[in-house]
Structure formats: C-alpha cells, structure tokens
DSSP file (Angstrom, degrees, kcal/mol; ACC not computed):
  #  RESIDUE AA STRUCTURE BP1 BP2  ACC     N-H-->O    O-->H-N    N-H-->O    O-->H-N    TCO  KAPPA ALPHA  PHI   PSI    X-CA   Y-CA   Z-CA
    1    1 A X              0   0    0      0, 0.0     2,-0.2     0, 0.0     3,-0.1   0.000 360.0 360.0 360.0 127.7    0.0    0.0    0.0
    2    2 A X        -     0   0    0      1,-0.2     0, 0.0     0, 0.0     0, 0.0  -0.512 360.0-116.5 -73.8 121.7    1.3    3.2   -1.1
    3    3 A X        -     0   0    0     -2,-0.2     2,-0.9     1,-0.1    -1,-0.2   0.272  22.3-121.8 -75.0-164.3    1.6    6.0    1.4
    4    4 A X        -     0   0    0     -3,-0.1     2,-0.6     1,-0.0    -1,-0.1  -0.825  29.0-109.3-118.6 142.3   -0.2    8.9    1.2
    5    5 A X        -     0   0    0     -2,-0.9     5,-0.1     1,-0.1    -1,-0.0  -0.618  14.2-134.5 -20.6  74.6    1.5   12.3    1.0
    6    6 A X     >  -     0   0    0     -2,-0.6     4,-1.1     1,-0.1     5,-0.2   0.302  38.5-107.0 -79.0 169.0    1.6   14.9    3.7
    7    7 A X  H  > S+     0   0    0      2,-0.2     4,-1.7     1,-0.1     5,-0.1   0.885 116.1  46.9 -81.8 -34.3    0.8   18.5    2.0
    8    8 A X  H  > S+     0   0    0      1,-0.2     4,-3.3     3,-0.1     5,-0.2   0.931 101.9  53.7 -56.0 -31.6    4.3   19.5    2.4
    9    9 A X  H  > S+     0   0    0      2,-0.2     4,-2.8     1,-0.2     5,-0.3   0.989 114.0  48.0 -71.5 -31.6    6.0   16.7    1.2
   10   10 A X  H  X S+     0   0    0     -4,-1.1     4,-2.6     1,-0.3     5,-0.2   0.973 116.7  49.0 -63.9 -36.6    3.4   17.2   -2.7
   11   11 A X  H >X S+     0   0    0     -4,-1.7     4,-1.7     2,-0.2     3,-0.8   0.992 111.9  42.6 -50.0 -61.3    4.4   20.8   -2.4
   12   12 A X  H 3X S+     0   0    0     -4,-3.3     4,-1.9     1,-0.3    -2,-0.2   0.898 117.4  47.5 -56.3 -46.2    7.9   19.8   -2.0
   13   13 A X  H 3< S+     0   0    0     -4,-2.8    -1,-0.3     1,-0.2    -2,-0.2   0.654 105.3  58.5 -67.2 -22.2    7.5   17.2   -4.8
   14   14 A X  H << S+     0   0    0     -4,-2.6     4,-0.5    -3,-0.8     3,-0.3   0.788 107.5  54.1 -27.1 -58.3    5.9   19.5   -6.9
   15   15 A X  H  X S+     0   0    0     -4,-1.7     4,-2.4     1,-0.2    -2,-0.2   0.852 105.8  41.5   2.3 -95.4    9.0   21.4   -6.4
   16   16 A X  T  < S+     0   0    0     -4,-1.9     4,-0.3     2,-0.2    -1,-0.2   0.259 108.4  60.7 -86.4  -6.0   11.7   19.3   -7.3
   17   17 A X  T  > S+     0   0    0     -3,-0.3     4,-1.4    -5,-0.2    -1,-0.2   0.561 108.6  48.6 -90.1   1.9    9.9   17.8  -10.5
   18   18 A X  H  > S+     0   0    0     -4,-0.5     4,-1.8     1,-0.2     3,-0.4   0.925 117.7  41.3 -71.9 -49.0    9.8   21.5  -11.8
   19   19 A X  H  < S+     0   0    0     -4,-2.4    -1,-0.2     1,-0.3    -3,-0.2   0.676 113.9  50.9 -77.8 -11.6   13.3   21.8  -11.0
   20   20 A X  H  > S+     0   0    0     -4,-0.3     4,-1.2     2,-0.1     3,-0.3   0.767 112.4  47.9 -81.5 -30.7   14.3   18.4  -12.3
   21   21 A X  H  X S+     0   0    0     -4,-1.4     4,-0.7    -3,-0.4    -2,-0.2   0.640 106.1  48.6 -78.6 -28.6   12.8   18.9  -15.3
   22   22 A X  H  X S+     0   0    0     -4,-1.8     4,-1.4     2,-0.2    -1,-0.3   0.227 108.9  58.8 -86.0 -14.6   13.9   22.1  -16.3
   23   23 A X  H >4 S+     0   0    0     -3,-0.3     3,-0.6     2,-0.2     2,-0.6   0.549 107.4  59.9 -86.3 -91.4   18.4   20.7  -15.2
   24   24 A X  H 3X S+     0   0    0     -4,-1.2     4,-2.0    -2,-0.3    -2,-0.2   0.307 104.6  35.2 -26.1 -43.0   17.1   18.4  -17.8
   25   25 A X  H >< S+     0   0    0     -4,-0.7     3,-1.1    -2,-0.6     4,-0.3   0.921 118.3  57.3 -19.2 -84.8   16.5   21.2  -20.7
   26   26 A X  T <X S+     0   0    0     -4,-1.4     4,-1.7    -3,-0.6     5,-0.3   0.696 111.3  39.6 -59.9 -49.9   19.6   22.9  -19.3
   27   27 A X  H 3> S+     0   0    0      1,-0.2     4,-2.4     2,-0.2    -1,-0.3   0.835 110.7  55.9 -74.0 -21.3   21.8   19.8  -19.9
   28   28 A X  H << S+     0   0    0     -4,-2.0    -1,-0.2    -3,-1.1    -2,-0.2   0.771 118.4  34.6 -65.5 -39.7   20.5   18.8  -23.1
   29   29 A X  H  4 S+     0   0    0     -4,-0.3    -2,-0.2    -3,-0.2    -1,-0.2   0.421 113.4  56.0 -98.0  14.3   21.2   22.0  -24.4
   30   30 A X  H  < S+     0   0    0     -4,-1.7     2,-2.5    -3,-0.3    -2,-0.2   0.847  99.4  67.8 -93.6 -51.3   24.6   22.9  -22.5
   31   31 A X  S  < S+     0   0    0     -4,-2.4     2,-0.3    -5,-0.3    -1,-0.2   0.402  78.3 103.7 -79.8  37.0   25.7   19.9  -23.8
   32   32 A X  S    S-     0   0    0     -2,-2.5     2,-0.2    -3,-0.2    -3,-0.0  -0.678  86.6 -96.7 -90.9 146.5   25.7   21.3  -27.3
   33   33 A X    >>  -     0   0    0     -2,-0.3     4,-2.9     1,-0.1     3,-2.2  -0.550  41.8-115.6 -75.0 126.8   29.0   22.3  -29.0
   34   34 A X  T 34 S+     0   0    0      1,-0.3     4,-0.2     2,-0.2    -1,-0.1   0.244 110.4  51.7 -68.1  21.7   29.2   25.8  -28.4
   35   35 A X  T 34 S+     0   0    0      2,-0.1    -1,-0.3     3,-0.0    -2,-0.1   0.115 115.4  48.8-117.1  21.9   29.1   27.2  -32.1
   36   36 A X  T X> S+     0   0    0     -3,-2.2     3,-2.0     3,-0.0     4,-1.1   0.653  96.0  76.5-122.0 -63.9   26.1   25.1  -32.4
   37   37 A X  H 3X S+     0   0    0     -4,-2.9     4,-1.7     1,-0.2     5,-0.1   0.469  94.2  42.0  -5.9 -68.4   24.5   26.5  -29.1
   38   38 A X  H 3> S+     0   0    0      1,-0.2     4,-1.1     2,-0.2    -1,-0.2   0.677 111.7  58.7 -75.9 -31.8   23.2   30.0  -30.1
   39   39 A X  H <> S+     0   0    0     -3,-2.0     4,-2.3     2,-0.2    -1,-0.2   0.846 110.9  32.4 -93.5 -35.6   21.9   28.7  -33.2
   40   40 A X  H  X S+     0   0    0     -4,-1.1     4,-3.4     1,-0.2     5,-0.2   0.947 108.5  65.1 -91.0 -27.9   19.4   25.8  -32.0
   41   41 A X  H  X S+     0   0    0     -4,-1.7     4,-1.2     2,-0.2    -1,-0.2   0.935 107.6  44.1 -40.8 -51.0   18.4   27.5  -28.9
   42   42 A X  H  < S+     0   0    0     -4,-1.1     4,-0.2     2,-0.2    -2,-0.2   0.853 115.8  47.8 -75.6 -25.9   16.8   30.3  -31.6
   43   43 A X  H  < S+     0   0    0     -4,-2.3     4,-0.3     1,-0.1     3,-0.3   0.864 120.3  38.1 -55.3 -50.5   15.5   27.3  -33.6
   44   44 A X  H  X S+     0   0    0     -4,-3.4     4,-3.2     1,-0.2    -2,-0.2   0.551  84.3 115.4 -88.3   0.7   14.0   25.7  -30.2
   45   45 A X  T >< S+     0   0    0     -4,-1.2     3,-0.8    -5,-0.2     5,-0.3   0.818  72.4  37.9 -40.3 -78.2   13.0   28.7  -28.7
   46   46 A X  T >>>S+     0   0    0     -3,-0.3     4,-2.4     1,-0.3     3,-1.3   0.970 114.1  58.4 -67.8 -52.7    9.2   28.5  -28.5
   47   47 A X  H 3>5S+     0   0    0     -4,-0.3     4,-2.7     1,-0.3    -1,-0.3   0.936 110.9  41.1 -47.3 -32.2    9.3   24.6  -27.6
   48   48 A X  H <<5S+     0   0    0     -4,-3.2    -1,-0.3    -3,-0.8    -2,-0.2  -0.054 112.7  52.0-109.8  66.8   11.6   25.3  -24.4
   49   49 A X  H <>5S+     0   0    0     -3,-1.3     4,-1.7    -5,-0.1     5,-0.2  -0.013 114.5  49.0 -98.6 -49.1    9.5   28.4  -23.5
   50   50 A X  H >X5S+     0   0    0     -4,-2.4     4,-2.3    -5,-0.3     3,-0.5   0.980 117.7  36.6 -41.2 -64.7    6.5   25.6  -23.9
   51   51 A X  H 3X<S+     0   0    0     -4,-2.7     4,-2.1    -5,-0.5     5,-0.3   0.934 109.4  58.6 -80.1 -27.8    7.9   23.0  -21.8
   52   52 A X  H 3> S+     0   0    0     -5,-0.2     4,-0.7     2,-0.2    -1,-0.2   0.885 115.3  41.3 -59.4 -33.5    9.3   25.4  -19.5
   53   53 A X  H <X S+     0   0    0     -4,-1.7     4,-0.6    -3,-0.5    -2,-0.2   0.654 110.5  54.1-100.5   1.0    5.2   26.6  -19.0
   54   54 A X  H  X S+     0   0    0     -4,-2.3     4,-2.6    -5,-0.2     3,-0.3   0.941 110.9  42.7 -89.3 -44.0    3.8   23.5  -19.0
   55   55 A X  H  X S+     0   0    0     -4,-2.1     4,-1.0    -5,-0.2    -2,-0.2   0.729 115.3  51.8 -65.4 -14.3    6.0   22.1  -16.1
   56   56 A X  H  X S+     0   0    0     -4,-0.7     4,-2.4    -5,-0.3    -1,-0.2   0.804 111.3  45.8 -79.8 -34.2    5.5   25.3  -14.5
   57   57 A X  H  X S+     0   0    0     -4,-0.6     4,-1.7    -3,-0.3    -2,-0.2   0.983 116.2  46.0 -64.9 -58.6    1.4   24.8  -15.0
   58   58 A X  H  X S+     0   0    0     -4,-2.6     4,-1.2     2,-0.2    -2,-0.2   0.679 115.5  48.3 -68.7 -15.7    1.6   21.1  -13.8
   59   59 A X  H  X S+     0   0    0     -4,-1.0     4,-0.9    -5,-0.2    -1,-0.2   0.899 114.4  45.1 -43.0 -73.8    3.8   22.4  -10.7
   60   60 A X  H  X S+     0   0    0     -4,-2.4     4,-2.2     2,-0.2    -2,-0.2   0.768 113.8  47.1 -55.8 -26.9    1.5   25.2  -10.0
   61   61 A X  H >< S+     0   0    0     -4,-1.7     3,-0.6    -5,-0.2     4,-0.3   0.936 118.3  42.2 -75.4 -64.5   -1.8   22.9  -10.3
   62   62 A X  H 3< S+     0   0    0     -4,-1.2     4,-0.5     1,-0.3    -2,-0.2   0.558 114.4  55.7 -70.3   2.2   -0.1   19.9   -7.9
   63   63 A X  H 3< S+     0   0    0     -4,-0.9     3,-0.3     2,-0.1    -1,-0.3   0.876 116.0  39.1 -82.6 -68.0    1.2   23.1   -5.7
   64   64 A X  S << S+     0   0    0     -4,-2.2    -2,-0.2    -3,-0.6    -3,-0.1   0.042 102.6  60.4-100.9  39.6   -2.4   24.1   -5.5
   65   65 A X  S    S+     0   0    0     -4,-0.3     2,-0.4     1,-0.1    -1,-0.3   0.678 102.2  67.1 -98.0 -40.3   -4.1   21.2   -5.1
   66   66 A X  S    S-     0   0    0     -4,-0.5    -1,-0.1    -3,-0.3     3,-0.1  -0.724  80.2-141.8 -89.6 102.7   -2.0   20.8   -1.9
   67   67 A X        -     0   0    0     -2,-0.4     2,-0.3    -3,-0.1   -56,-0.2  -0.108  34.2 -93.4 -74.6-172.7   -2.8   23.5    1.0
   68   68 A X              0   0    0      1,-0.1   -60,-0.1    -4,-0.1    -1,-0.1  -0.594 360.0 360.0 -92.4 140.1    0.3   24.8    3.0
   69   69 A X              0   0    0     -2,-0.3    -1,-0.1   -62,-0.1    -2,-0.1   0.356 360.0 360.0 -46.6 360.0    1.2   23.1    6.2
C-alpha cells in the first residue's frame, strides 16, 4: 500500500519535478558544442518556452491542489 502524501512533502515534490525537469532542458542544451549552441536555442525557442510553461502549469496545479502546512 502506497503511502499517502503529507501537504508539504506534494508541495515539495511539486518542487523538485519543476526543477528536475527544467536541469534536464539545461543539460540537453549545455551539452551542445558551443558554435552550435546559439543557433538551436533560436530554432527551439518556442518549444523550451512551452515545456518550461507546461512544467510550470503542472507544478502550479499539484502546488495548489495541496494546501500549505
């Protein structure tokens, strides 16, 4: 049986998948050869401005689904 969640710890886990998800971005495109970099970042632009506000939407919902300790 799975436990259940306190409302800090969903907050917190809310948290840390925003912020795990967003290193991921960062390393996928730091690891780009830097004469490469500038140029697919302006290509990807509106997709990691998208995923950046969709994990930030599904943050914010599981945020406030959870009240504050």
């Amino acid at each position: 049986m799975e436990r259940v969640l306190t409302p800090g710890e969903t907050r917190a886990e809310a948290a840390a998948m925003l912020l795990g998800r967003l290193e991921d971005l960062v390393v996928a495109y730091a690891s780009l050869p830097a004469d490469e970099r500038l140029e697919v970042l302006s290509r990807d632009a509106d997709r990691i401005t998208g995923e950046v506000a969709r994990y930030l939407q599904a943050a914010r919902h599981q945020i406030t689904a959870s009240p504050r300790r």
